[in-house]
C-alpha positions in Angstrom: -62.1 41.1 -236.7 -62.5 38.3 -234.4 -59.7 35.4 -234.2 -59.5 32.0 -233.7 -57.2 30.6 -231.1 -56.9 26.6 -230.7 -54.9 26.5 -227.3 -54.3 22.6 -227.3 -52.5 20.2 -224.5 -50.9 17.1 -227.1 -48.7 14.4 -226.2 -45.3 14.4 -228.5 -47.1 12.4 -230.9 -50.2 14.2 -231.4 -52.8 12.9 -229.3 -54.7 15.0 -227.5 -57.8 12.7 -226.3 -59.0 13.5 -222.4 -55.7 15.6 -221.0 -58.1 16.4 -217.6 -59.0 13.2 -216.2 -60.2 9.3 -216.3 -63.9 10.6 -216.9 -63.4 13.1 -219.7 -63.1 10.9 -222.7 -62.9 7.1 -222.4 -63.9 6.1 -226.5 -62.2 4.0 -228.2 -61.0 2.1 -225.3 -58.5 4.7 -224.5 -56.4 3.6 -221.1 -54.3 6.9 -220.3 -56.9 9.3 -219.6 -55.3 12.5 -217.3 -52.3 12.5 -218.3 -51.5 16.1 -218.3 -51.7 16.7 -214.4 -48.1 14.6 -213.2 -46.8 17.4 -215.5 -48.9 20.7 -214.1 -46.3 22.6 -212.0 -46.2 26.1 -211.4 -44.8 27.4 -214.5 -47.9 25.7 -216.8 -50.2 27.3 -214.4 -48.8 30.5 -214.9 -49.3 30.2 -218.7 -52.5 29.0 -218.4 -53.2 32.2 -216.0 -52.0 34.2 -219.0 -53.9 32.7 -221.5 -57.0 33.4 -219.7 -56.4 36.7 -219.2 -56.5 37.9 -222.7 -60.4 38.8 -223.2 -62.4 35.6 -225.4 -65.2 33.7 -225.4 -64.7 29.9 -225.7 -65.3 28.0 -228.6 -66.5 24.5 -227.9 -67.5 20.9 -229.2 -70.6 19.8 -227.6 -68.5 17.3 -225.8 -66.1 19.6 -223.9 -69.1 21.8 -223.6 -70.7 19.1 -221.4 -67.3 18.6 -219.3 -66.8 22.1 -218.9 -70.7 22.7 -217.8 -70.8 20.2 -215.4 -67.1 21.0 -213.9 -66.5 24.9 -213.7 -70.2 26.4 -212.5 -69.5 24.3 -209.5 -65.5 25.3 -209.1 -65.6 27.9 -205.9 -62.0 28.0 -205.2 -60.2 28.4 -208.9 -61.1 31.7 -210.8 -61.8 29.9 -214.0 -65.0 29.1 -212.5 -66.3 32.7 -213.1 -64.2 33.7 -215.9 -65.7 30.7 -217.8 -69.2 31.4 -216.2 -69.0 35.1 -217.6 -67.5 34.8 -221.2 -70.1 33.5 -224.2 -69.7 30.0 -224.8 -70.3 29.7 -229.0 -71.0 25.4 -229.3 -71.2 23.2 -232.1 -73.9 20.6 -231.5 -77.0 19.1 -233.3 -79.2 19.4 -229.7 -79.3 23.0 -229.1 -82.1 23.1 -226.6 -80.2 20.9 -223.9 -77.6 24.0 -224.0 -78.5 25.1 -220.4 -75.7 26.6 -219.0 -75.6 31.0 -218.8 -73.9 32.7 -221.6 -74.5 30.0 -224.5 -75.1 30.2 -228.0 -75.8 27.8 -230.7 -73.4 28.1 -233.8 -76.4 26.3 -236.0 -76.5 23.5 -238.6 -73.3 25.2 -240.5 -70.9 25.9 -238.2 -67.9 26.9 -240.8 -70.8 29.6 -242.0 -71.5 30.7 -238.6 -68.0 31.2 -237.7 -66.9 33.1 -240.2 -69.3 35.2 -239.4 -67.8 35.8 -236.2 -65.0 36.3 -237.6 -65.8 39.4 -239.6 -67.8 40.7 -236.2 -66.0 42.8 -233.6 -65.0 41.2 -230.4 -62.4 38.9 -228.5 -60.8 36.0 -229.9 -62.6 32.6 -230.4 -60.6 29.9 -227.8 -60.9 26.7 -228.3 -60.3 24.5 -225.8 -60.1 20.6 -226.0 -63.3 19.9 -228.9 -61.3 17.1 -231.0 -64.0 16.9 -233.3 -64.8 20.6 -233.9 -61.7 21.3 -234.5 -61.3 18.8 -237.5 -63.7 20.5 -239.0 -62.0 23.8 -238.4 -59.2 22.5 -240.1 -60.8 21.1 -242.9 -62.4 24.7 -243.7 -58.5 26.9 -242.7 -60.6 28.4 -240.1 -57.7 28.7 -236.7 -55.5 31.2 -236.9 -53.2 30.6 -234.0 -52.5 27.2 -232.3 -51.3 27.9 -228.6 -50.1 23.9 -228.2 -48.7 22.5 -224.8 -46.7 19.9 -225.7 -46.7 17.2 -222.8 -43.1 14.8 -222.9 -44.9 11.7 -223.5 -45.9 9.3 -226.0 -49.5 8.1 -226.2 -49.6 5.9 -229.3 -53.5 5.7 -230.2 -56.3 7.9 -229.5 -57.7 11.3 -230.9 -55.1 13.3 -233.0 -54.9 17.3 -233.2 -53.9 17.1 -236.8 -56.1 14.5 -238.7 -56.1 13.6 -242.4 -58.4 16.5 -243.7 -56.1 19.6 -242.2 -55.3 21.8 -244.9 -51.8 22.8 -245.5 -50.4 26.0 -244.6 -47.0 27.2 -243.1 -46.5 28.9 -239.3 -44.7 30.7 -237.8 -43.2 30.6 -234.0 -44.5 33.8 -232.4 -43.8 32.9 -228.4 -42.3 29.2 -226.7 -41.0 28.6 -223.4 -40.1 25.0 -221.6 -41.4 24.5 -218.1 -39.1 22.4 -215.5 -40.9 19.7 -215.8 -40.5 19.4 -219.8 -43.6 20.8 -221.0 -43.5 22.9 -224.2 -45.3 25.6 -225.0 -45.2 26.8 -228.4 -47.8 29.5 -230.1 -47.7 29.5 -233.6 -49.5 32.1 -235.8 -50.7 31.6 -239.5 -47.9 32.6 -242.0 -49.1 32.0 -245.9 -48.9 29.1 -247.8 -46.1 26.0 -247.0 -42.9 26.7 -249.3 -41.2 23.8 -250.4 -37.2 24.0 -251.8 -34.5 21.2 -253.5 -31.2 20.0 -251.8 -30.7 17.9 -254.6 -27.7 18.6 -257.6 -28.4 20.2 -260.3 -27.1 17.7 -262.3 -28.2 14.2 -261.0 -26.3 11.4 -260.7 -27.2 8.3 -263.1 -28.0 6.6 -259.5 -30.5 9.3 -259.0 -32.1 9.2 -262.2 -32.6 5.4 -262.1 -34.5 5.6 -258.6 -36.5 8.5 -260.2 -37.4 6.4 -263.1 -38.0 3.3 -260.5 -40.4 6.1 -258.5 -42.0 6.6 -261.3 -42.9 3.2 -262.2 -44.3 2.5 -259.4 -46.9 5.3 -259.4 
């Protein structure tokens, strides 16, 4: 059984639109482009180091699969280079035969199909790494199991969220964290059944309470 492993840098308020650089995502008019690396000390790069050292093969949207093919083949001094040269790259994208860079495959027209496919097959996990549209669609089929999320101290307001309107609920649980110098949070969080919901409220409401209620309820 193969897992899925969304390991995700995001601004305090969700965003998580072009983390790398002024070039990697400018839709939407978005004006704070790179704003992970004033925050990259050597505590995040030891995670990061970590990270890539569990065996995987990436999982990609076709847009960070274009960043990532015309970046790392040509990386001689980082070991990423290699490492990302070497592993499979699995892409979601509806031009297949532009996929030119070694190791590639095509996930096909149905992608939620395809992957949990991989899924059942035998092998390391499934990264994902940047692919804001991919993983929308991952969400809206339940398909990560474990988001890795580096949490950057800063407040983007607009552009590309992690967690858009068609995630499906589901509860997590906190299975590693650490806080670098610099404020970043790094948080993993595995899949842990479905979100439980309780009741601080008396057991005998006041009249107060019941009126609101009924006022609730009106306006429904």
């Amino acid at each position: 059984m193969r897992t899925i492993n969304a390991a995700i840098f995001v601004s305090l308020d969700g965003v998580m639109q072009a983390p790398g650089g002024p070039q990697e995502d400018p839709t939407g008019g978005f004006q704070h482009a790179g704003w992970v690396a004033p925050h990259f000390d050597e505590a995040l790069g030891g995670v990061m180091g970590k990270l890539f050292e569990t065996p995987f093969d990436l999982l990609l949207g076709r847009r960070t699969y274009d960043i990532f093919a015309a970046h790392w083949p040509y990386v001689k001094d980082d070991p990423i280079g290699p490492i990302f040269d070497g592993v499979t790259k699995y892409v979601a994208t509806h031009d297949p035969k532009s996929l030119t860079w070694q190791n590639t495959e095509w996930l096909g027209e149905d992608v939620p199909a395809s992957l949990r496919r991989l899924k059942q097959e035998d092998g390391p996990q499934l990264l994902i790494q940047g692919s804001s549209q991919l993983i929308q669609q991952l969400l809206e089929h339940d398909l990560i199991d474990r988001f890795q999320l580096i949490v950057m101290p800063i407040v983007l307001g607009k552009g590309k969220k992690l967690f858009g309107s068609g995630t499906m609920p589901a509860a997590l649980k906190l299975t590693d964290s650490l806080v670098t110098p610099k404020g970043v949070i790094v948080a993993a969080y595995e899949r842990a059944g479905e979100v439980q919901t309780g009741d601080f409220g008396l057991d005998n409401p006041s009249e107060a309470e019941l009126e609101r209620r009924r006022g609730l309820a009106e306006m429904r």
